[in-house]
C-alpha positions in Angstrom: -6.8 -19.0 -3.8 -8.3 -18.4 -7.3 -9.5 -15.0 -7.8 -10.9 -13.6 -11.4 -11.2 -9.6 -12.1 -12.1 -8.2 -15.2 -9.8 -5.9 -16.7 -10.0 -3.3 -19.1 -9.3 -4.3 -22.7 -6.2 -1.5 -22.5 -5.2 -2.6 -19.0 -5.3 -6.5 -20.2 -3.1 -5.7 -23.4 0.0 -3.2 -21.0 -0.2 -6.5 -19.0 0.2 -8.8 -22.1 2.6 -6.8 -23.5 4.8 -6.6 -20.6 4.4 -10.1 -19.8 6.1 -10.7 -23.2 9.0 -8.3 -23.3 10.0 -9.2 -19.5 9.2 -13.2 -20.1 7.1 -13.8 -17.0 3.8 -14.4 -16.8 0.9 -12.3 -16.4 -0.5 -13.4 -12.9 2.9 -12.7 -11.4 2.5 -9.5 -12.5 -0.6 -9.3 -11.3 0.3 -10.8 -8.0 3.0 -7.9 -7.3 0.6 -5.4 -8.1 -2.0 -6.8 -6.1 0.6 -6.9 -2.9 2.1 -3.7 -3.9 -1.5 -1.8 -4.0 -2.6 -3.7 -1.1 0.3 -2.3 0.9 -0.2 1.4 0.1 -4.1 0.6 0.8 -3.0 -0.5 4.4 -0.6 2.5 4.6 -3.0 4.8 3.6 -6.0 3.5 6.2 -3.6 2.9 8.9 -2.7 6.8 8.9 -6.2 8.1 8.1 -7.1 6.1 11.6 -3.7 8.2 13.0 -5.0 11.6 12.1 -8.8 10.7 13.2 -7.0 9.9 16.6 -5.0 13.0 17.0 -8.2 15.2 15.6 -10.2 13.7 18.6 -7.6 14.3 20.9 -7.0 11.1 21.5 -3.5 10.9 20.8 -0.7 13.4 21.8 2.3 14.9 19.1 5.3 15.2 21.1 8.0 17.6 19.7 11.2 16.3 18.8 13.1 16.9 22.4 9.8 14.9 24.2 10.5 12.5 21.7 14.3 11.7 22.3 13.6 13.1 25.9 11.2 9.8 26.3 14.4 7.3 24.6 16.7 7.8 27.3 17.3 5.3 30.0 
């Protein structure tokens, strides 16, 4: 899916510049820092949406012997 972003004139030279001294191309940089940001972005929210859970109560926090207690069967 074609996508275009403006870039800083800094951010667009690193990218040039590390495009040439590694030999691929820019958008496959761009494409692993896209999926690599995007990944932290869903870690982050993910456990923001944890911790708004447990702050309503809404979720328990078991110690570590509930925890193991709870894998035996």
């Amino acid at each position: 899916m074609p996508t275009s972003v403006r870039l800083s004139s800094e951010i667009e030279e690193r990218l040039a510049v590390l495009a040439v001294k590694t030999g691929r191309s820019k958008a496959y940089y761009l494409r692993e820092i896209i999926e690599q940001g995007l990944e932290d972005v869903e870690d982050y929210y993910l456990a923001a949406e944890a911790m708004e859970r447990l702050r309503r109560g809404e979720d328990k926090i078991l110690s570590h012997e509930e925890f193991w207690r709870g894998m035996e069967a």
